[in-house]
Every structure is written in C-alpha cells, then in structure tokens.
Steps between C-alpha positions, in 0.01 A plus 500: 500500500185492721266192454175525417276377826325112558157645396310472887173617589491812775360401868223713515652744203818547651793402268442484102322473185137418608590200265284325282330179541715387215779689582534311867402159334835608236703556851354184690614325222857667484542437833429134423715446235741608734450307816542170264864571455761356683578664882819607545583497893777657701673241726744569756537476885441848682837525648620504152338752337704741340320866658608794300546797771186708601592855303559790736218705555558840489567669802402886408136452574308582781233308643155649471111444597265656272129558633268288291223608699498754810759355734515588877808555693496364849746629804526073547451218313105456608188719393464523892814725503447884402446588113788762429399515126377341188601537118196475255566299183819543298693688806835331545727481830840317553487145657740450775422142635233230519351399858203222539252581746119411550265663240315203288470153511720386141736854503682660799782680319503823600782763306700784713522840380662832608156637614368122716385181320269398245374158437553357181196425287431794333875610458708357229837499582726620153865526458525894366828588324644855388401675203630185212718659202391489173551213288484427109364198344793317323306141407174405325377384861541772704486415861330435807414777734382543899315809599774636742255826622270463764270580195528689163276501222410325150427793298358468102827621345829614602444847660397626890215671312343185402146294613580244748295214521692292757719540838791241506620407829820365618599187413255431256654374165543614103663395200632827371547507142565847394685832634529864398551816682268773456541834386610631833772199491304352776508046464209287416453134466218320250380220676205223419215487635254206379176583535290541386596152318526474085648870490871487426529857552421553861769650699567777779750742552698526794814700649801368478634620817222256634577200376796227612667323222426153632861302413503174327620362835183531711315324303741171441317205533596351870571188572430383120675130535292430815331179447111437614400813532149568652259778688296431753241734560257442832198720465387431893799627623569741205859357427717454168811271590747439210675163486752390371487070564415512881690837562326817550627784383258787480201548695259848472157561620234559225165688443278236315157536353271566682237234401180392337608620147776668605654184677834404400484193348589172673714248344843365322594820259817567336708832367352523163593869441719763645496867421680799714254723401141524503200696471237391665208617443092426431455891409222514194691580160294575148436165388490324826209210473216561724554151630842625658379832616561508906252527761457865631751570737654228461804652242868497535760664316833448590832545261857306532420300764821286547637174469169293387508101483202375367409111580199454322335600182195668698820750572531454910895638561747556771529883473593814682245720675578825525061651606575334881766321704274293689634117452324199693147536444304458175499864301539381113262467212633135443914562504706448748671848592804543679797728537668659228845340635289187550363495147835610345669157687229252342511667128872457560496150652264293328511318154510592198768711472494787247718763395528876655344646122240238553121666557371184568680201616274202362396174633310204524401250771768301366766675588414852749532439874212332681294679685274296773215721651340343778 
C-alpha cells in the first residue's frame, strides 16, 4: 500500500499541504524521533557489489523533439547558417543525431533533424512509442504510467467529448489507478493528480493508447548494497556527481535556482522523500490563505512531473523538467532540474529504498542519501 508522505512544507507552494504551523512542528518532530534510531549502513567494496542487470529498454520507440517554444531549423549547426524552417510550440520532428557546436557559453548541443538542426534548449527530446494496448487493473495499486504521445490530454471524465484542463507531455509520470473503456470501446486510464492538496478526489483522464505501462524493472533500486553513498552538487559549475566511496558514477548538468529567494539552498541535505509523481503547482485553489497566494505572474502549474527527491523539508528536489532543456545555467525556482533519464537514475539510486506501489518513498536525514550543495 502507498505511504502516507513526511509532512514538508512546499518551496515557494510547489509540493503539498500548505501545512500548518503545528502540523510541520508534528513532522519536525517525526522526523526526529526518527533520526535518533540506530543507522543501518551498507558495507562492501565496489568491485563486489552484486549489480542486478540494467532492464532492456524498449526498442519500438522513436526518438522525438517536441517544440516547447518556436524552434528554428538551421541548414548548419550555427544561427549564421540559413533558417530552412521553424516549428512553433508543441510541433514534433524525429531526432536523428546530436552534434556540439558554438551557440552559448554553458550549452552547445545542437540536435539533427531531417529538415537541418536545431539547438537544444527549447526542444525536449521524448521517447514516443506506438499506439499502447489496453490494459485492466488487476491489483489494489494499479500502476505506474509514462506519457508515451508527444502529447495527449487530461480530460474531466472518460470520454473525447470531455473539458480538458491539462496537456500531458511525454515522459511525464502518473500513478494510474483506474481503467474502463467507453461506450465506443475506446481505453481510458484514471490517474492522480494531487493538487490541489487535501482533495482525495482529484484525478484526470487520459487515453490509454497514450500511456506506457512502466514495468517493475525500471524502477529497481540500483546499486542498493553500495556503501557511502553521496551527491555532490556544484552550483558554480552547475554539476550533480553521484558517488559511490571515491567512485563516480553518474554525472548530469542541472538548472538550479536562480537566486535571491529563489536560490537553491546551500548546504549538507539528505533524501528525505521520494515520490515519482508530482504536481507542482502554486495555482490559487478556494481556500488558499492569502499569505500563500503568488505574486502576479509569477504562477506555475505543472502536473506529473517525474522522479522527485526532496532533501529538505522547505521541499528543494532533484526532478525532471519537461517546460525547457536548457541544463548549466541557473533556471529553477529553488530545485535542481535535470533530465528526465537523469532524474529517473537518482530516484532509482539513492537511499531509501521503497517499493514499486510506494507513492512516496519516506526518509529522514538518518538514513536518505546525502546530498552536499555547494
């Protein structure tokens, strides 16, 4: 069964409940209570860790930029070089390679298309599979599912005729709890979405055909008897290195905040919480409290972002960003965003462990991977 959360206040209203003083004074002290207990610690050498196999990915997709703003098409890899075309936002096109060549100071990676080549910050590169079968829910749980369309929509109830209040892009991430087919025999799938927070009936509709059964497999902890764990995270150079002792293995650029009070905060953290699905959001609701209502213009709304790992209780994570693909330079309201591939490796890779029917995978300082921001 899914775990209820470590209750943990929202950076800037992203993540939950707009707890309560005494509410986050409850949690503080949970987490506490907690971090007294003994710490159980994986030792072993790293040549002798036993590494389960990477799962297959599947190999029916096909490699895909989507437009999140208008995107121009260049004969070369330079905006010198002639402009053949552009695709305006949401337009997709087939990826066919990767180049690096001079455009700004922290990102050269440029992607090649059919048409010329398109630089990479305002594309988001997706894995898009065929039309997914229909699938019945045979557990309490459910399971987890990844937007395989470019995009498709969340619609109010199970039926093409229905509102739509949100587009759901590739690789973005739900817990799908429910599926019937219509009455044209067309597939749907429930999933949740949380927010706004305290409603436990919040949920969008999506087609089936659009959403991957994620398998138990890509989400396996990696690496889970690797001793001395740690991430290093080095805002000047916008770096996140995992460790494991003195080896490295991962390294991704990041998009942190981008300062003032949207800095990401300095200092030693640790995984406190992990969830593979959230809404983020600081969109007003009925009883939001004045003192949480955002600035003007200054609102996000963004569901099943993927693979969040939260290191401290003002709720700065280690998430996917699917709204740009811009890494090495400050972007964030406070998080550190990465790749969806990166994100999925950390949520995988760092401590504590949880189960695939797990919503939230909680921790404490105690025990959850540290995190060192410098």
């Amino acid at each position: 069964m899914a775990r209820e959360p470590l209750p943990i206040q929202i950076r800037h209203g992203i993540l939950c409940s707009m707890l309560t003083r005494r509410e986050m004074l409850k949690g503080m002290a949970a987490a506490a209570a907690v971090a007294l207990t003994p710490r159980l610690t994986a030792r072993a050498e790293p040549d002798t860790i036993p590494i389960a196999p990477e799962p297959e990915v599947p190999s029916d997709f096909v490699l895909t930029g989507r437009a999140i703003h208008t995107v121009a098409i260049y004969k070369e890899p330079s905006t010198s070089s002639e402009r053949v075309t552009s695709y305006t936002r949401d337009q997709s096109f087939a990826i066919l390679g990767e180049v690096h060549a001079p455009f700004s100071s922290h990102n050269d990676l440029w992607y090649e298309t059919e048409e010329g080549y398109a630089h990479s910050a305002w594309v988001l590169p997706m894995r898009i599979y065929p039309p997914q079968p229909f699938l019945p829910i045979e557990n309490e749980f459910g399971f987890w599912g990844e937007i395989s369309a470019v995009h498709t929509e969340g619609r109010s109830a199970p039926s093409l005729g229905a509102g739509s209040k949100y587009r759901f892009y590739g690789s973005l991430v739900f817990h799908v709890i429910d599926a019937v087919t219509d009455e044209t025999g067309v597939g749907w799938y429930k999933v949740v979405d949380d927010y706004p927070p305290r409603q436990n009936t919040n949920h969008q509709w999506v087609l089936a055909q659009d959403v991957r059964r994620i398998p138990r497999a890509e989400m396996a902890p990696i690496h889970p008897f690797a001793g001395d764990k740690r991430i290093e995270v080095d805002l000047a150079a916008q770096t996140l290195i995992c460790y494991e002792g003195s080896q490295e293995v991962y390294r991704t650029l990041v998009a942190s905040g981008l300062g003032g009070a949207l800095a990401t905060p300095t200092g030693d953290h640790a995984v406190i919480l992990k969830q593979a699905s959230r809404h983020m959001s600081n969109a007003p609701y009925a009883d939001m409290k004045p003192e949480d209502q955002p600035a003007p213009g200054g609102i996000f709304d963004l569901p099943g972002v993927p693979w969040n790992t939260f290191i401290d209780l003002a709720g700065t994570a280690i998430h996917g960003a699917y709204w740009h693909n811009d890494y090495g330079i400050p972007r964030s309201h406070g998080c550190l965003n990465v790749s969806a591939d990166a994100a999925r490796f950390v949520y995988r890779w760092t401590y504590p462990i949880g189960g695939y029917e797990d919503d939230f995978i909680q921790g404490s300082a105690r025990v959850g991977t540290p995190v060192i921001v410098r």
